[in-house]
N, C-alpha and C positions, 0 to 999 in steps of 0.2 A: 504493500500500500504506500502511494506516493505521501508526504508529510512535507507541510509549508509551516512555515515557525516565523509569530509575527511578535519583535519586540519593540517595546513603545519605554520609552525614556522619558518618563514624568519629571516632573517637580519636587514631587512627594517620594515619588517608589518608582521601579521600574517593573512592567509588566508581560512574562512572556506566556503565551499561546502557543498549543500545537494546532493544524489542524490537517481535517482529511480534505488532500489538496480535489478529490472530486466531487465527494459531497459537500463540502465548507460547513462538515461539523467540527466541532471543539473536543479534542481526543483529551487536550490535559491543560492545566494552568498554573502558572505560580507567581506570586508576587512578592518584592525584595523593596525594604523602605530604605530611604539613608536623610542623614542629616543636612538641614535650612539653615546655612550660616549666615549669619546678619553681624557684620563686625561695626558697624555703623545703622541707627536708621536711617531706612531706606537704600539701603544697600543689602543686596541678597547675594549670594554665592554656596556653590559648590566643591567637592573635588573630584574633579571628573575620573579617579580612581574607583569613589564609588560607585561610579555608574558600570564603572567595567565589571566592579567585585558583586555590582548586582545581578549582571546580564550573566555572567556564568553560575551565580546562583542559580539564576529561574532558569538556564537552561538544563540546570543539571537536575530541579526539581522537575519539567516535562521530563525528561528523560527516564527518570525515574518513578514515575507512573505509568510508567509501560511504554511508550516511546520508542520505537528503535532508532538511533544515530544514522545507520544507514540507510533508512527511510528517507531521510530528509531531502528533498529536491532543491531547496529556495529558503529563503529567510528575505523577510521585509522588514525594515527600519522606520518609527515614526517616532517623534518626539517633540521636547517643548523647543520651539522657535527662537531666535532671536539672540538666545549665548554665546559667548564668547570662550571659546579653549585658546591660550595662546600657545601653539610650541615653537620648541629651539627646533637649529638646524640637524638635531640628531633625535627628533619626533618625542621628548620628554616635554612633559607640561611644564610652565616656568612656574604659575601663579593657579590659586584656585580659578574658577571660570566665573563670569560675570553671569549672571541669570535674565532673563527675558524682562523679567520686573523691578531689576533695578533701575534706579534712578538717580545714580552718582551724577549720570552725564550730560546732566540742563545746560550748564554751561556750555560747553563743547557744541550741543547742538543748536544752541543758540547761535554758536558762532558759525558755526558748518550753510549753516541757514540763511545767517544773514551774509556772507560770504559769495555760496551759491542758490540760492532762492529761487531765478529764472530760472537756471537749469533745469533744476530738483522738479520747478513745476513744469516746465516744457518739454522734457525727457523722461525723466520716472514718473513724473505726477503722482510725486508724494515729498512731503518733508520728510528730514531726519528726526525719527523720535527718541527719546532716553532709550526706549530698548533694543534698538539695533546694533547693528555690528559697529557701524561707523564711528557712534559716536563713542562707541569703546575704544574703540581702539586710538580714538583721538588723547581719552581720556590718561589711556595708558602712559601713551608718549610725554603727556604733562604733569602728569601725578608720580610715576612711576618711570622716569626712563631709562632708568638702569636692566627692567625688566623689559620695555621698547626696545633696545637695543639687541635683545637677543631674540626676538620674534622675527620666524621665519613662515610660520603656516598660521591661519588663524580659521577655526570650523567651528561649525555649528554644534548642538552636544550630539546628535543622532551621526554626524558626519565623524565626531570623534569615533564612536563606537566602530562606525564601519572602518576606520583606520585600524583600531585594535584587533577588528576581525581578518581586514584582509591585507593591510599594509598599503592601502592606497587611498591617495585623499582624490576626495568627489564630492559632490552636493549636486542640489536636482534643484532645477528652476523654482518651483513653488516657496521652498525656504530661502533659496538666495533671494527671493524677491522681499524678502524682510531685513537685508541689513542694509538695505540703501547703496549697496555698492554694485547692485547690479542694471543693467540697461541690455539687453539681449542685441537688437536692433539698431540701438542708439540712433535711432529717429525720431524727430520730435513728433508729438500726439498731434494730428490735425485738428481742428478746430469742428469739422464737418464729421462728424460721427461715422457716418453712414461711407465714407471713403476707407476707414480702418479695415474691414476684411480684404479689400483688396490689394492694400497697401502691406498688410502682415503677409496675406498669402504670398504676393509678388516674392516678396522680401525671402520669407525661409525657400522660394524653390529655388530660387536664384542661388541661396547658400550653403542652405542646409540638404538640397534635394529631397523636400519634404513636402507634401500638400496639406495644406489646411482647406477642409470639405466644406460646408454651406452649413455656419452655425446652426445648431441646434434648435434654438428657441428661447429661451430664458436667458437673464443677463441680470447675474447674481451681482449686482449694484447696491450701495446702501440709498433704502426708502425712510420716511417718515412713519411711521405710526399709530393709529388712532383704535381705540374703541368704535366697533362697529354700531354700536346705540348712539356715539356721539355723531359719526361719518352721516349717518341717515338724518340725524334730529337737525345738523347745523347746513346738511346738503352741501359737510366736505368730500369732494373728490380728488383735489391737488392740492400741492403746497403753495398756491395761490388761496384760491378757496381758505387758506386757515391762514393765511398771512394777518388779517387785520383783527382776526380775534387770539395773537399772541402773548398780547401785555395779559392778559386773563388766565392763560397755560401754566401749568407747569408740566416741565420737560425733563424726562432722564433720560441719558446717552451713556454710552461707554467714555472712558477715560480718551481713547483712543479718538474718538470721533469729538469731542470736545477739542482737542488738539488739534486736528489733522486742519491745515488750509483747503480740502476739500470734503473736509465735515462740517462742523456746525460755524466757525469762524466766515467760510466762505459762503455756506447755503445763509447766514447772514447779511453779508454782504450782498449777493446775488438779491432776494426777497425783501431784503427791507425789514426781516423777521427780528424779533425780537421776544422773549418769552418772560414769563414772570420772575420763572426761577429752573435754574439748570443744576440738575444733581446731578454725580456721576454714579454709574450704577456698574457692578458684574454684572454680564448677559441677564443671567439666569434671575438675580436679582430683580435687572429690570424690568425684564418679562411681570417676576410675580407681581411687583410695585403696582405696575399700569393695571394688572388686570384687577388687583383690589381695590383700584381706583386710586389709589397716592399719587397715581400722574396722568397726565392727561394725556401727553405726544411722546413716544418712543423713536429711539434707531434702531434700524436691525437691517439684515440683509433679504433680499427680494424675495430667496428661497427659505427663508427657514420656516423650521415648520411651525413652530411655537407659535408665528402669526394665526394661523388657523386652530392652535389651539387653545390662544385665549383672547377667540374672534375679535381679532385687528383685523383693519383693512389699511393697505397700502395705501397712501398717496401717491396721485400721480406728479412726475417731477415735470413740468409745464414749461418749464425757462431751460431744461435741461442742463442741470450743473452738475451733477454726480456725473462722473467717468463711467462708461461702459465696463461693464466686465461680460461679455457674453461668451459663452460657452462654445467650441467647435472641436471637433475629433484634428487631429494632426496625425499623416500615416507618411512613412517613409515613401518615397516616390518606389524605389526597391521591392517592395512588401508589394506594393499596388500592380508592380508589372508580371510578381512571382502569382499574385493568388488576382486575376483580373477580374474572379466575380466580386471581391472583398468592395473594391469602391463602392458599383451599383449598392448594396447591399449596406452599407454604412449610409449612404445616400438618404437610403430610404426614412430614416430616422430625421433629417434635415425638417426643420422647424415644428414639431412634434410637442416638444417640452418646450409649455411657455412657464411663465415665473408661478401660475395658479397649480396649473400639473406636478412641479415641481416641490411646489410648497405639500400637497396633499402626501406625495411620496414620502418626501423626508419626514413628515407628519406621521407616517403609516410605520416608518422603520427608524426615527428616534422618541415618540413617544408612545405609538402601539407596540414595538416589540418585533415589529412582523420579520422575519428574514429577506434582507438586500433582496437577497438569488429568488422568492418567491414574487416580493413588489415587481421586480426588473421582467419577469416572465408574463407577469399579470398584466404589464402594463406593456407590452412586446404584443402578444396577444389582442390588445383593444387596440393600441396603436396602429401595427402596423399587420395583422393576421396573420404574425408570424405566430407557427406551433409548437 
C-alpha cells in the first residue's frame, strides 16, 4: 500500500499524518509540542532544532502505529509563514528564528516602505509588514550584525525542515509571496484588470513554457462584510451603498488588513469611508464578534466559508480597489503535449467556481466535516457530468 506523510510545522507543535495515498484515509497520527520564546514583548521566536527534534518525533510515532517506512511514496510540507531561519555558509543556524508574529521590525519596515513604496505598490502590491522576511532580515543587519555578517541562506520554517530532510534549499511561490522579497514576473500590475490573464499567460509561456488555462471562476479577493438582516433592511449591496452610513458602524478586520495600503487604509481612501470604531480581531474571532452582533462590517476573503455560515453577504466592490486574486490551473506546456486530452478536459472546469460555489464548498468541508475527495466529486458530477 502506497503511504503519503503530511507534516505541518505549527507555532505550537508540529503535526504528522500518515495517509493511504488512494483512498486519503488517515492510517496514523502524532503530535510533538515545543516551546514560544518571547525574550522581549512582542517578540516571539523559536529554535528551529525543535522543529527538527519534532518532525522525527511524529514520524517515528506514525511509524510506529503500524506504518511501514517502505511504504512511503511522498511527504508534503506545510507550515507557519513568514519566519525567518538564518544560516551560515556551512547550513548551521546562527540565531533562534524570528516567528510570523513578531513584531520587533516597525521600524525597519517603516523605512523599507517609505524608501520603496511605488515599487512595493506597483510590482508586489503589497507593503512590507512586521512579519515578513524583509523586514527581518533588515532588522538583523541593524540590531544584530555580527550575526548579519554570517548569513548566507535565509528560509522559511517549513523550507528549513525540507533542508534537514533532503539537503537542498527550495521554497514554493505561495510562501515566498509572504516575505516581500519576491516579484515572479517583475511586471508592474496594470491598472485594467481584465488585461492581467493575458499579460500572466503571455508572460510564463514565453519563460517558463507553461500555460495558464481560462481562470476558473472565483477571485478569492478581500470583501467587506455585513449581516445578511442588515444587507436586506439598509438595501446594502456594495461598499458604496454603506459608505454614508459608516460614522454609525462599527468594524472588525484582521491586524493584517488594518495595515495593508490595500486594506482598510486604502479602501478608505478610495470610498471616503470612515467607520465609528475599528477593532482588530483573529479571523475566527471576528467571525464570532459580527455574528453576535459586537460589529457591524467584517473583512474576510470572497471564498471563505464562514460567510455562509454566519449568513454574511459580501459587498460588492463598485470602485474596484481590492486587487484580483483569481484562481486558474497553470500546466506545463510539456505535460499538455505528453497527455493532449488533459487540456480539453481541464478546460472544461473554466468559469464553473464562482466566489458563491466556492464559498458553499469550503462551507461543506471546513465547517460540515465532509471529505475534500467526496465535495470535489459531488460537485464534478453537477458541474461538469463528469462520473
Amino acid at each position: 500500500m502506497a503511504v503519503l506523510l503530511g507534516i505541518d510545522i505549527g507555532t505550537t507543535g508540529t503535526k504528522t499524518i500518515a495517509l493511504d495515498a488512494e483512498r486519503g484515509s488517515v492510517l496514523a497520527s502524532a503530535v510533538a509540542e515545543y516551546e514560544l520564546l518571547t525574550p522581549r514583548p512582542g517578540w516571539t521566536e523559536q529554535r528551529p532544532e525543535d522543529w527538527w527534534q519534532a518532525v522525527i518525533e511524529t514520524i517515528r510515532g506514525v511509524l510506529a502505529a503500524g506504518v511501514d517506512a517502505a511504504d512511503v511514496t511522498g511527504i508534503g510540507l506545510s507550515g507557519q509563514m513568514h519566519g525567518s531561519v538564518f544560516l551560515d555558509a556551512a547550513g548551521r543556524v546562527i540565531r533562534p528564528a524570528l516567528l510570523w508574529n513578531d513584531q520587533r521590525t516597525a521600524e525597519q519596515c517603516e523605512r523599507i516602505n517609505a524608501a520603496a513604496g511605488e515599487l512595493l505598490r506597483d510590482e508586489l502590491r503589497n507593503p512590507v509588514l512586521t512579519g515578513f522576511q524583509a523586514g527581518k532580515i533588515v532588522w538583523l543587519r541593524d540590531v544584530e550584525p555580527e550575526h548579519f555578517a554570517r548569513v548566507r541562506q535565509v528560509l522559511l520554517p517549513k523550507d528549513y525542515l525540507r533542508y534537514r530532510l533532503t539537503g537542498e534549499f527550495a521554497t514554493e511561490v505561495s510562501d515566498a509571496s509572504g516575505t516581500a522579497l519576491l516579484n515572479v514576473l517583475k511586471l508592474p500590475i496594470p491598472q485594467d484588470r481584465e488585461k492581467i490573464p493575458d499579460i500572466v499567460g503571455a508572460a510564463f509561456r514565453e519563460r517558463f513554457a507553461c500555460r495558464w488555462l481560462v481562470p476558473l471562476g472565483f477571485d478569492n479577493t478581500y470583501v467587506l462584510a455585513v449581516r445578511g438582516a442588515d444587507a436586506r433592511r439598509n438595501g446594502w449591496r456594495s461598499i458604496s451603498d454603506l459608505a454614508p452610513h459608516a460614522p454609525g458602524l462599527r468594524a472588525g478586520f484582521t491586524s493584517e488588513f488594518v495595515e495593508r495600503p490595500d486594506g482598510y487604509p486604502g479602501l478608505r481612501a478610495r470610498y471616503g469611508i470612515a467607520f465609528a470604531a475599528v477593532r482588530d480581531f483573529g479571523p475566527e474571532l471576528m467571525y464570532e464578534a459580527i455574528g453576535r452582533g459586537e460589529l457591524d462590517v467584517a473583512c474576510a476573503f470572497s471564498t471563505d466559508g464562514r460567510i455562509q455560515e454566519y449568513g454574511l453577504v459580501p459587498l460588492e466592490d463598485d470602485l474596484h480597489f481590492f486587487p484580483p486574486y483569481e484562481a486558474a490551473l497553470v500546466v506545463r506546456e510539456a505535460t499538455l503535449d505528453k497527455h493532449p486530452d488533459l487540456g480539453p478536459a481541464l478546460l472544461r472546469l473554466a468559469r464553473k467556481l464562482d466566489d458563491a460555489t466556492m464559498r458553499r464548498l469550503n462551507h461543506q468541508a471546513d465547517i460540515a466535516g465532509r471529505r475534500p475527495r467526496e465535495i470535489a466529486a459531488e460537485f464534478l458530477r453537477e458541474a461538469i457530468g463528469n462520473k
